[in-house]
Chimera marker file (.cmm) of the C-alpha trace (Angstrom):
<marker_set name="trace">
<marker id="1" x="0.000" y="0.000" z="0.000" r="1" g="1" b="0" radius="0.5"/>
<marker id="2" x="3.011" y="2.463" z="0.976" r="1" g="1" b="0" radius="0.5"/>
<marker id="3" x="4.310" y="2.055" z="-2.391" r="1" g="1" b="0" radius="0.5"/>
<marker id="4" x="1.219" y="2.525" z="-3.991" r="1" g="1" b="0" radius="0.5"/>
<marker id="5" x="0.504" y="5.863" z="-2.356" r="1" g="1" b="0" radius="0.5"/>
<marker id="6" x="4.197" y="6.866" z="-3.478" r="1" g="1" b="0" radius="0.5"/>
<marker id="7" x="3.484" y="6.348" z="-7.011" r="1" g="1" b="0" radius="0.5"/>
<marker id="8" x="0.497" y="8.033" z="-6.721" r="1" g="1" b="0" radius="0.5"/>
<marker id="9" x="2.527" y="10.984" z="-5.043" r="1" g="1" b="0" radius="0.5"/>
<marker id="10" x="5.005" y="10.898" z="-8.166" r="1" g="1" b="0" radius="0.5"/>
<marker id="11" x="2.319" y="10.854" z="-10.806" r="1" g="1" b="0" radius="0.5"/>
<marker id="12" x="0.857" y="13.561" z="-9.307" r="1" g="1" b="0" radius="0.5"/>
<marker id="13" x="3.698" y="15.507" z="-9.350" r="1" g="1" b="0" radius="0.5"/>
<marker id="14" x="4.461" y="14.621" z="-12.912" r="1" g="1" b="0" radius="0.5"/>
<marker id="15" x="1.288" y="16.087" z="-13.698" r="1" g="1" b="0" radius="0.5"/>
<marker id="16" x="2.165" y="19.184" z="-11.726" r="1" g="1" b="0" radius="0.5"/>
<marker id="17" x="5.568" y="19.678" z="-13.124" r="1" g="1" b="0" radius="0.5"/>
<marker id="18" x="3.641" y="19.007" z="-16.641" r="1" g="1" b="0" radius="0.5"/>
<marker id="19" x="1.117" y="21.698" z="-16.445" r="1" g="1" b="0" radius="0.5"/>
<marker id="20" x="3.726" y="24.192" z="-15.022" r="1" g="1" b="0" radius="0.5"/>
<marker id="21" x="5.614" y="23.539" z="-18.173" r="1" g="1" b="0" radius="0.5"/>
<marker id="22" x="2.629" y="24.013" z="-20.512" r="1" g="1" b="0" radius="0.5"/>
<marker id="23" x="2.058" y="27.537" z="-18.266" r="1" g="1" b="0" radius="0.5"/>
<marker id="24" x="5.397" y="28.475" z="-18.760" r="1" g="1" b="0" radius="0.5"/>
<marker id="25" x="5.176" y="27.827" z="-22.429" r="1" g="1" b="0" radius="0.5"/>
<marker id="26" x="2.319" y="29.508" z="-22.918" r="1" g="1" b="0" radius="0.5"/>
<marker id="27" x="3.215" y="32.709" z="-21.502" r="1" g="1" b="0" radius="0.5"/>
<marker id="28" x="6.714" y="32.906" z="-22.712" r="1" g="1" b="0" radius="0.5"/>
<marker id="29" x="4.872" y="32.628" z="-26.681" r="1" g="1" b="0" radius="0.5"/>
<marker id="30" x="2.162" y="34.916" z="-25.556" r="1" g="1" b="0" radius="0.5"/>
<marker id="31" x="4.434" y="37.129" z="-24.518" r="1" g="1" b="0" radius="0.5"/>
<marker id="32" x="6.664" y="36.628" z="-27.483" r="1" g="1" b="0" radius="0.5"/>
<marker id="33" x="3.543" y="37.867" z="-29.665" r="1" g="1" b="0" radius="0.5"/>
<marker id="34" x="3.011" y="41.378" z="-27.411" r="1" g="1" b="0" radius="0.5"/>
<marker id="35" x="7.139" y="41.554" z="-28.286" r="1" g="1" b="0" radius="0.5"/>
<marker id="36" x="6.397" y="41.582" z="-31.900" r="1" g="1" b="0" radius="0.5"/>
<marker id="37" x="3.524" y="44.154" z="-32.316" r="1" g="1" b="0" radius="0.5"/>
<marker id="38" x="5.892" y="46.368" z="-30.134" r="1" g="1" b="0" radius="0.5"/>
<marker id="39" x="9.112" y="45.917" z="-31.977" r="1" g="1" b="0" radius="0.5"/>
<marker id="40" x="6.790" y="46.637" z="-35.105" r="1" g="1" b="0" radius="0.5"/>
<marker id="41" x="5.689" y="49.871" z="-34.033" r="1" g="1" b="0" radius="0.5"/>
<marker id="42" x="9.249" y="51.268" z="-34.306" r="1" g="1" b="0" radius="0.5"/>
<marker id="43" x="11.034" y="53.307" z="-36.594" r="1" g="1" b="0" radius="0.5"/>
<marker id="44" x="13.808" y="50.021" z="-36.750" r="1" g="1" b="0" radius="0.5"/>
<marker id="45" x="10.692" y="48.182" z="-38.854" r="1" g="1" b="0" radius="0.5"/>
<marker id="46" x="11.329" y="50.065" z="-42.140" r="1" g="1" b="0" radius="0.5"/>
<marker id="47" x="15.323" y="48.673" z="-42.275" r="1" g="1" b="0" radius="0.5"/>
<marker id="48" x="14.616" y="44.959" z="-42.218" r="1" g="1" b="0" radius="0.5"/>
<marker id="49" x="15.912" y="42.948" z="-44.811" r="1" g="1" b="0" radius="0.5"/>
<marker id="50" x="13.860" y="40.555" z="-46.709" r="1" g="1" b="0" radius="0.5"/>
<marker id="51" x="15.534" y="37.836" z="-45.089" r="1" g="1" b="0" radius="0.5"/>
<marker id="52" x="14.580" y="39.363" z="-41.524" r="1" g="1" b="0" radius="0.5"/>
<marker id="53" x="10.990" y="40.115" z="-42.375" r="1" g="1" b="0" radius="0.5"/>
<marker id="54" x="10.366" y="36.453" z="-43.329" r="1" g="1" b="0" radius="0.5"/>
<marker id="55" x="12.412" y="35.323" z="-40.053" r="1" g="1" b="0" radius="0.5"/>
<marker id="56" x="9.842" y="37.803" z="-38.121" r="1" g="1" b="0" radius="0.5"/>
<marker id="57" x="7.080" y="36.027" z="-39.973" r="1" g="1" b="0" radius="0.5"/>
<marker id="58" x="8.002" y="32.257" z="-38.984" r="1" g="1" b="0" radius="0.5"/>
<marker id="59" x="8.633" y="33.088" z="-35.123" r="1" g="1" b="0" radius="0.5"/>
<marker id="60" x="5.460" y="35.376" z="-35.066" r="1" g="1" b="0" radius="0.5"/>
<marker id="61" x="3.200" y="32.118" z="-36.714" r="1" g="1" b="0" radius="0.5"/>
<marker id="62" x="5.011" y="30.242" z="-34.852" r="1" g="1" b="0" radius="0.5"/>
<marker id="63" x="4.914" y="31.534" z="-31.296" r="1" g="1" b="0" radius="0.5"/>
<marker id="64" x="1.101" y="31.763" z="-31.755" r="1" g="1" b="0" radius="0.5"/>
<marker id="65" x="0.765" y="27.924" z="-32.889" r="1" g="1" b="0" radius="0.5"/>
<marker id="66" x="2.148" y="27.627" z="-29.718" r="1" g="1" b="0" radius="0.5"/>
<marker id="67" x="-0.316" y="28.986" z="-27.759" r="1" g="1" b="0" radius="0.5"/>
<marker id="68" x="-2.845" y="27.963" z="-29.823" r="1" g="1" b="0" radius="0.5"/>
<marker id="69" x="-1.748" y="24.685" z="-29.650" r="1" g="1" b="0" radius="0.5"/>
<marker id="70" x="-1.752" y="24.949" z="-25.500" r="1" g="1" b="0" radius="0.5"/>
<marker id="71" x="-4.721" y="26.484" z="-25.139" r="1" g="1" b="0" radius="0.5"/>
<marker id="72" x="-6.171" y="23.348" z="-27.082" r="1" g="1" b="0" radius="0.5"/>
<marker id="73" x="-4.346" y="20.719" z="-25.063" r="1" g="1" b="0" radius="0.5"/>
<marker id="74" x="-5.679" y="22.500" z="-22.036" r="1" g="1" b="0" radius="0.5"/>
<marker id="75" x="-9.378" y="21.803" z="-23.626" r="1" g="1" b="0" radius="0.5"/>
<marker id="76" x="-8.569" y="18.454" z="-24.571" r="1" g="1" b="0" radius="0.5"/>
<marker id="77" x="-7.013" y="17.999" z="-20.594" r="1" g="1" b="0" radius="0.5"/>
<marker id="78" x="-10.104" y="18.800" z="-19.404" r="1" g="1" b="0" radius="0.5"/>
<marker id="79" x="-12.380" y="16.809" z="-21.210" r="1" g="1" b="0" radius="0.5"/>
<marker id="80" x="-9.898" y="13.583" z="-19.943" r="1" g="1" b="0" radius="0.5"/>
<marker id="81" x="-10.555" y="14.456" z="-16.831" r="1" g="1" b="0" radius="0.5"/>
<marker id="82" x="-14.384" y="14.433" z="-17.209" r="1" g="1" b="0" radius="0.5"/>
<marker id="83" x="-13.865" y="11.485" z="-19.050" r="1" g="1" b="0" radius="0.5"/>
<marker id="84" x="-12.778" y="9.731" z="-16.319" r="1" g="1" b="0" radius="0.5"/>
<marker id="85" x="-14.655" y="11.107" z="-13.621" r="1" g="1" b="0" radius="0.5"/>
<marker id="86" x="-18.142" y="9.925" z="-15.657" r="1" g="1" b="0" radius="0.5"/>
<marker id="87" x="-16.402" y="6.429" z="-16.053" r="1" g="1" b="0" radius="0.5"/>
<marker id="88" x="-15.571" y="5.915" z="-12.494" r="1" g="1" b="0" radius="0.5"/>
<marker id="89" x="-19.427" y="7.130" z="-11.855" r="1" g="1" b="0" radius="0.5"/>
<marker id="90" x="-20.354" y="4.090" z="-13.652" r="1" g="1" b="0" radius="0.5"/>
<marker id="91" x="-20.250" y="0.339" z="-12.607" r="1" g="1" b="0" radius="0.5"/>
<marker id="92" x="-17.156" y="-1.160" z="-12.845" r="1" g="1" b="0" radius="0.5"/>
<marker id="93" x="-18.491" y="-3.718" z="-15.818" r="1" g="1" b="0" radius="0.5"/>
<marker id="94" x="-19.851" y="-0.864" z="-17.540" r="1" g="1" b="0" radius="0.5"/>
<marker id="95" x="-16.176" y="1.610" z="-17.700" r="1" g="1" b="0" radius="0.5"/>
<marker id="96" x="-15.304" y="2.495" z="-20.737" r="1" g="1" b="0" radius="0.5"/>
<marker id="97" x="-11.651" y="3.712" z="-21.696" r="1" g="1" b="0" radius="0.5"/>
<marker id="98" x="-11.694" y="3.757" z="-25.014" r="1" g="1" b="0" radius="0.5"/>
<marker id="99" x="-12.575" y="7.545" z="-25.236" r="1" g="1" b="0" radius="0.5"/>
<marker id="100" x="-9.825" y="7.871" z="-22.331" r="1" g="1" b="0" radius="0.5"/>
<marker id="101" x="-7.607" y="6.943" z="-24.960" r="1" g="1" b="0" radius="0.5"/>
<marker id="102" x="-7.949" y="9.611" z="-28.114" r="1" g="1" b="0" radius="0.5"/>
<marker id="103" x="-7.748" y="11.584" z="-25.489" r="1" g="1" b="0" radius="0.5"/>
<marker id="104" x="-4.181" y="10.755" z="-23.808" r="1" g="1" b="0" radius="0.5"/>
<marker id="105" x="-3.086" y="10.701" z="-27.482" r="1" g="1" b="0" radius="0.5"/>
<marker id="106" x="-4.105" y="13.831" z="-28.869" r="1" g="1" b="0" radius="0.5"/>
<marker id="107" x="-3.072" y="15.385" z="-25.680" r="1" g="1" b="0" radius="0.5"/>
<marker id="108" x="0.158" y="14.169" z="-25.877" r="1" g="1" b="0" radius="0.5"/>
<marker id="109" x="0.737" y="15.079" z="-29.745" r="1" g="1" b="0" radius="0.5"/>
<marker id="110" x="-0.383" y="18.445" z="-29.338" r="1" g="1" b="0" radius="0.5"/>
<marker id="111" x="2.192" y="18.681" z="-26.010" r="1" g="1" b="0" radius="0.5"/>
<marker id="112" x="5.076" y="18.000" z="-28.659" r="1" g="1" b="0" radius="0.5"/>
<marker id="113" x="3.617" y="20.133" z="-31.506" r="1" g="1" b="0" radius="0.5"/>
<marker id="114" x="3.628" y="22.428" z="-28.825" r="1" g="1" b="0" radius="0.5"/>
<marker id="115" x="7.308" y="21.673" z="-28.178" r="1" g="1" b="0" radius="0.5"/>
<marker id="116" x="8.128" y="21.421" z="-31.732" r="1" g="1" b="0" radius="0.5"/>
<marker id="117" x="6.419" y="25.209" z="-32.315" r="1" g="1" b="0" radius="0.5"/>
<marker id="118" x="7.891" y="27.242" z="-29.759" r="1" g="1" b="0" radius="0.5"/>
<marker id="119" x="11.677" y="25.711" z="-30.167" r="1" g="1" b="0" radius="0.5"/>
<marker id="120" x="11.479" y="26.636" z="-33.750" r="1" g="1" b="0" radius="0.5"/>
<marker id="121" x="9.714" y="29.929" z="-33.138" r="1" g="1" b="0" radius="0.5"/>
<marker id="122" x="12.908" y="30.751" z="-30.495" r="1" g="1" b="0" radius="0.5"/>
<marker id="123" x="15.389" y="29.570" z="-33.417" r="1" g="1" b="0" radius="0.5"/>
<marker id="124" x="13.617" y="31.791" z="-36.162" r="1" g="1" b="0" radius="0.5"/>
<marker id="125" x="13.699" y="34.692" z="-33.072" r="1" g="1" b="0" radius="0.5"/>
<marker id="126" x="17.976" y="34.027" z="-32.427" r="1" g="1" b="0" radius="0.5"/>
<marker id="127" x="18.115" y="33.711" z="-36.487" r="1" g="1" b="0" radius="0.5"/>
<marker id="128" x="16.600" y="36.863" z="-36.395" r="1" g="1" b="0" radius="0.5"/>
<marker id="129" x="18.431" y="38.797" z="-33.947" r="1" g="1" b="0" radius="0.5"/>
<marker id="130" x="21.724" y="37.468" z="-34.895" r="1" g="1" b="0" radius="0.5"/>
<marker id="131" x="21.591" y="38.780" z="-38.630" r="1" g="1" b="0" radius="0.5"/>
<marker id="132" x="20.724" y="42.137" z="-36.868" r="1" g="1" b="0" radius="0.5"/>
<marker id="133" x="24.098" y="42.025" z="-34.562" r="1" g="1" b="0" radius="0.5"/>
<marker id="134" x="26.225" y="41.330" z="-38.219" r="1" g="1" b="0" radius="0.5"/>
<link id1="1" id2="2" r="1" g="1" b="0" radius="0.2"/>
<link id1="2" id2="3" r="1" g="1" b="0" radius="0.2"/>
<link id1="3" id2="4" r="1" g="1" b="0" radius="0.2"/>
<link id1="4" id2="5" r="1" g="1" b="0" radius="0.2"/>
<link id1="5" id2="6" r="1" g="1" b="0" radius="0.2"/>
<link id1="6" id2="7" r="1" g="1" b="0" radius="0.2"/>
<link id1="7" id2="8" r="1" g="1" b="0" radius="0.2"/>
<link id1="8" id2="9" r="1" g="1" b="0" radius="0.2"/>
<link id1="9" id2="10" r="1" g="1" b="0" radius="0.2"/>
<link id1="10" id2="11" r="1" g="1" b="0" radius="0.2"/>
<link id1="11" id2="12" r="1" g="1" b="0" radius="0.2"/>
<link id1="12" id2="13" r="1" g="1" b="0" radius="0.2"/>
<link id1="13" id2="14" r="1" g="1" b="0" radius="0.2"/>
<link id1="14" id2="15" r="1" g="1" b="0" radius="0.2"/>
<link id1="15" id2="16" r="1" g="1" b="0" radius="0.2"/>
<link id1="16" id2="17" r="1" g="1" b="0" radius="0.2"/>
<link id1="17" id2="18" r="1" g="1" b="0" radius="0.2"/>
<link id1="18" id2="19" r="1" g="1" b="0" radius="0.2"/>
<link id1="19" id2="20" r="1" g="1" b="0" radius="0.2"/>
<link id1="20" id2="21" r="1" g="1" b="0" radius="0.2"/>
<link id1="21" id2="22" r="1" g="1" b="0" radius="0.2"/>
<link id1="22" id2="23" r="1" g="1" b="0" radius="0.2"/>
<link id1="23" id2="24" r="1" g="1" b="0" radius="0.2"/>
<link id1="24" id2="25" r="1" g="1" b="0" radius="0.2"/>
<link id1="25" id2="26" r="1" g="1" b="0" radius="0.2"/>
<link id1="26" id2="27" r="1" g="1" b="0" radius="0.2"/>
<link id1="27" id2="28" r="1" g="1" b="0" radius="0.2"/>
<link id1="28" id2="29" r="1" g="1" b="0" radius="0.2"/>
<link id1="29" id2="30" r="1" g="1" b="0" radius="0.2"/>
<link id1="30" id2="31" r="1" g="1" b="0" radius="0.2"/>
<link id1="31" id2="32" r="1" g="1" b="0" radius="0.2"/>
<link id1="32" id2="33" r="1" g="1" b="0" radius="0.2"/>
<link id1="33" id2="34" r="1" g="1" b="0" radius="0.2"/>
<link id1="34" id2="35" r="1" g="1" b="0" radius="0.2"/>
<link id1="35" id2="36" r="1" g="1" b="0" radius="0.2"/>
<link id1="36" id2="37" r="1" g="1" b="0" radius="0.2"/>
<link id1="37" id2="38" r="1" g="1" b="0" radius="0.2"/>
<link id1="38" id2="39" r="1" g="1" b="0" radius="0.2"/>
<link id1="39" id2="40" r="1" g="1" b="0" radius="0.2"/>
<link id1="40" id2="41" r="1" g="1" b="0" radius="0.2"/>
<link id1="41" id2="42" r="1" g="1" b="0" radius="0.2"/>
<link id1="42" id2="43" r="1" g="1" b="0" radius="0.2"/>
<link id1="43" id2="44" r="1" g="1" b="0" radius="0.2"/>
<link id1="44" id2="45" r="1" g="1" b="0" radius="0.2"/>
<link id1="45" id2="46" r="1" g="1" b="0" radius="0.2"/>
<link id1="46" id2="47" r="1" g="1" b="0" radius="0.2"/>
<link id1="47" id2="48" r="1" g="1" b="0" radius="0.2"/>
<link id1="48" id2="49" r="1" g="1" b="0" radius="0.2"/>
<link id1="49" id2="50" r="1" g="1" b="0" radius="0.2"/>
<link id1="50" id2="51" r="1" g="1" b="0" radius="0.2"/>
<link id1="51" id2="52" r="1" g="1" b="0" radius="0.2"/>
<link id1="52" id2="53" r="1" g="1" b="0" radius="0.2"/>
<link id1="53" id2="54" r="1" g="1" b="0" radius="0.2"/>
<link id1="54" id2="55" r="1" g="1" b="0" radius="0.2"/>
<link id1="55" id2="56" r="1" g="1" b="0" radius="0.2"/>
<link id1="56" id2="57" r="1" g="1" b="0" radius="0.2"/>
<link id1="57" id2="58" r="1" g="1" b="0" radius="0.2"/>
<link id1="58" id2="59" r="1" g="1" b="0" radius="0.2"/>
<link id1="59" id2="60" r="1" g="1" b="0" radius="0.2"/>
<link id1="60" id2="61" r="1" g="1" b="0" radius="0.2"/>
<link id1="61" id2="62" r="1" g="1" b="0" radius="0.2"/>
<link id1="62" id2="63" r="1" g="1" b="0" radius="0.2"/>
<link id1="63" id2="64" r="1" g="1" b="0" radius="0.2"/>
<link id1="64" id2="65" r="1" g="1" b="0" radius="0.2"/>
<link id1="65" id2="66" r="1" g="1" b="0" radius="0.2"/>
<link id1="66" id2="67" r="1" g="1" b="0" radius="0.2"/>
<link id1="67" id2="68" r="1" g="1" b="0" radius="0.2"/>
<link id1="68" id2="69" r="1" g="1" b="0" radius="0.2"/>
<link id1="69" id2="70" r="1" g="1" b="0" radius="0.2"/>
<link id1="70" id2="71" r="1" g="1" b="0" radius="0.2"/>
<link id1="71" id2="72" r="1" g="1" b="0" radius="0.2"/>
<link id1="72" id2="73" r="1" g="1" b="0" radius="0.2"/>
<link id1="73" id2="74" r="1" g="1" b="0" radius="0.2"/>
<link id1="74" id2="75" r="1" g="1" b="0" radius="0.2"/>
<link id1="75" id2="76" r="1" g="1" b="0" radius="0.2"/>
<link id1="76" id2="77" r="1" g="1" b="0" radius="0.2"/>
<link id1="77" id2="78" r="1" g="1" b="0" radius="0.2"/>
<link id1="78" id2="79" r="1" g="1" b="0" radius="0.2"/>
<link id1="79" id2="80" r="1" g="1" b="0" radius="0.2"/>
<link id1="80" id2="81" r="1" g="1" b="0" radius="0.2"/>
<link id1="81" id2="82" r="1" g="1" b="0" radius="0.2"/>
<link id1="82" id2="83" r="1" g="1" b="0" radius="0.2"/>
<link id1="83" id2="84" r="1" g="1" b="0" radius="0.2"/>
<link id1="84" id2="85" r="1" g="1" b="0" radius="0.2"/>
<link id1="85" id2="86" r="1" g="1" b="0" radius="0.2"/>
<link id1="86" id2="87" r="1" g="1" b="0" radius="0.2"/>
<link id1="87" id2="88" r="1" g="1" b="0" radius="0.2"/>
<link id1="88" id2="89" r="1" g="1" b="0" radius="0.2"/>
<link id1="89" id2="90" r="1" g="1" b="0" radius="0.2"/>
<link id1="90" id2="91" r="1" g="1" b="0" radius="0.2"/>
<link id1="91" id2="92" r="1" g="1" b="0" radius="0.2"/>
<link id1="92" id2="93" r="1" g="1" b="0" radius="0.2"/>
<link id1="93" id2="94" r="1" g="1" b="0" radius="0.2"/>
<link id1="94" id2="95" r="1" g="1" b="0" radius="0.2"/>
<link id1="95" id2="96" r="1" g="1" b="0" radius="0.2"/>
<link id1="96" id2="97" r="1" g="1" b="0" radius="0.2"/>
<link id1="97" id2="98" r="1" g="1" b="0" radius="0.2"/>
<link id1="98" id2="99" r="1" g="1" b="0" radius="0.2"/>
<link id1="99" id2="100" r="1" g="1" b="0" radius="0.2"/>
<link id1="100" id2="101" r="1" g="1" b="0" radius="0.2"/>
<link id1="101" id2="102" r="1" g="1" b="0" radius="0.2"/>
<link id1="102" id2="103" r="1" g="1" b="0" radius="0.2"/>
<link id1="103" id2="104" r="1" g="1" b="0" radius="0.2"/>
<link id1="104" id2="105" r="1" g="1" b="0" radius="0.2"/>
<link id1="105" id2="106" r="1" g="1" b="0" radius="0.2"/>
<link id1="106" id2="107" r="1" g="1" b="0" radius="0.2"/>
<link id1="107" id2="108" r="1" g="1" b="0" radius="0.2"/>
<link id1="108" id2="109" r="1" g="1" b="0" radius="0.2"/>
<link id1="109" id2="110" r="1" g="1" b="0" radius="0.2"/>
<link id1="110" id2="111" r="1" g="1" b="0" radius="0.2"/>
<link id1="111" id2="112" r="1" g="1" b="0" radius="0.2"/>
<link id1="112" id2="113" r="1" g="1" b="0" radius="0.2"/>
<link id1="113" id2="114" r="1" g="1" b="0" radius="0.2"/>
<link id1="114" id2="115" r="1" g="1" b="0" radius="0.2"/>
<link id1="115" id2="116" r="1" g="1" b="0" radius="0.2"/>
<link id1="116" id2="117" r="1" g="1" b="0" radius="0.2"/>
<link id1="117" id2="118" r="1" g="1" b="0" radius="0.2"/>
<link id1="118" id2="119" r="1" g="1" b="0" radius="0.2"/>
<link id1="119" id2="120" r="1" g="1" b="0" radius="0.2"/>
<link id1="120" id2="121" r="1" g="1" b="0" radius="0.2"/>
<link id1="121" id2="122" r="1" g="1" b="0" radius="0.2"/>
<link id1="122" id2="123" r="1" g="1" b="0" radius="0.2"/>
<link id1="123" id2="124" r="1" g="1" b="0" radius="0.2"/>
<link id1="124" id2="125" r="1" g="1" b="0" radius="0.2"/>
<link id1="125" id2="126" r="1" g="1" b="0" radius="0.2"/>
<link id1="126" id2="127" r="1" g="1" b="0" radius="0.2"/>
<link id1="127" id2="128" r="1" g="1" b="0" radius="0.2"/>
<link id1="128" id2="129" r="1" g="1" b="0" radius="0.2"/>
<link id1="129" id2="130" r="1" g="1" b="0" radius="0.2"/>
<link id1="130" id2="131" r="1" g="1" b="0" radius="0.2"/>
<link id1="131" id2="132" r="1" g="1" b="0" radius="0.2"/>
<link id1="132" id2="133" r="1" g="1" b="0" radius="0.2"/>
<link id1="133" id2="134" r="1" g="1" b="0" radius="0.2"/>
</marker_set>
């Protein structure tokens, strides 16, 4: 029983450190997107290059795939969760977790689209700012 209460205790805690991550994520390519309208605004947004505009472009679609993609792994979170609290409602016979299922996997593709998105995005942003330095 001891250990089973300790695994419980770690996956809990994965989920925790999870959905920190996805917050952190979130607002770092939220913020990212308020960067962009204000570096925009400026006088400096007449000088770019072509090559810098279309760098601008990717990380700007990019950052806001990103929290697009979060704010729709947050949705599809939540409707796990009510997933499984209507399954363990029900007799044990009658459970279900099939549904459960294209859950847990579209959550977990759009966690490493999500990862996939906002590395790229922060590439395109140091491609960006390093062919401003030189």
């Amino acid at each position: 029983m001891a250990a089973e209460n300790s695994a419980q205790d770690f996956h809990k805690l994965a989920k925790d450190a999870g959905n920190k991550l996805r917050a952190y994520i979130l607002s770092y390519s939220s913020a990212a997107t308020g960067i962009f309208f204000l570096a925009l605004t400026g006088r400096d947004a007449q000088i770019f290059t072509p090559l810098q505009k279309v760098l601008l472009v990717i990380a700007l679609v990019l950052y806001v795939t990103t929290a697009v993609l979060c704010l729709i792994e947050l949705r599809v979170d939540a409707r796990r969760f009510f997933h499984i609290a209507a399954q363990l409602e029900r007799d044990y016979q009658d459970r279900s977790w099939a549904e459960h299922e294209v859950y847990k996997t579209r959550r977990l593709g759009l966690i490493y689209g999500s990862y996939v998105s906002v590395t790229l995005a922060t590439a395109a942003m140091v491609a960006f700012l390093i062919s401003r330095i030189t």
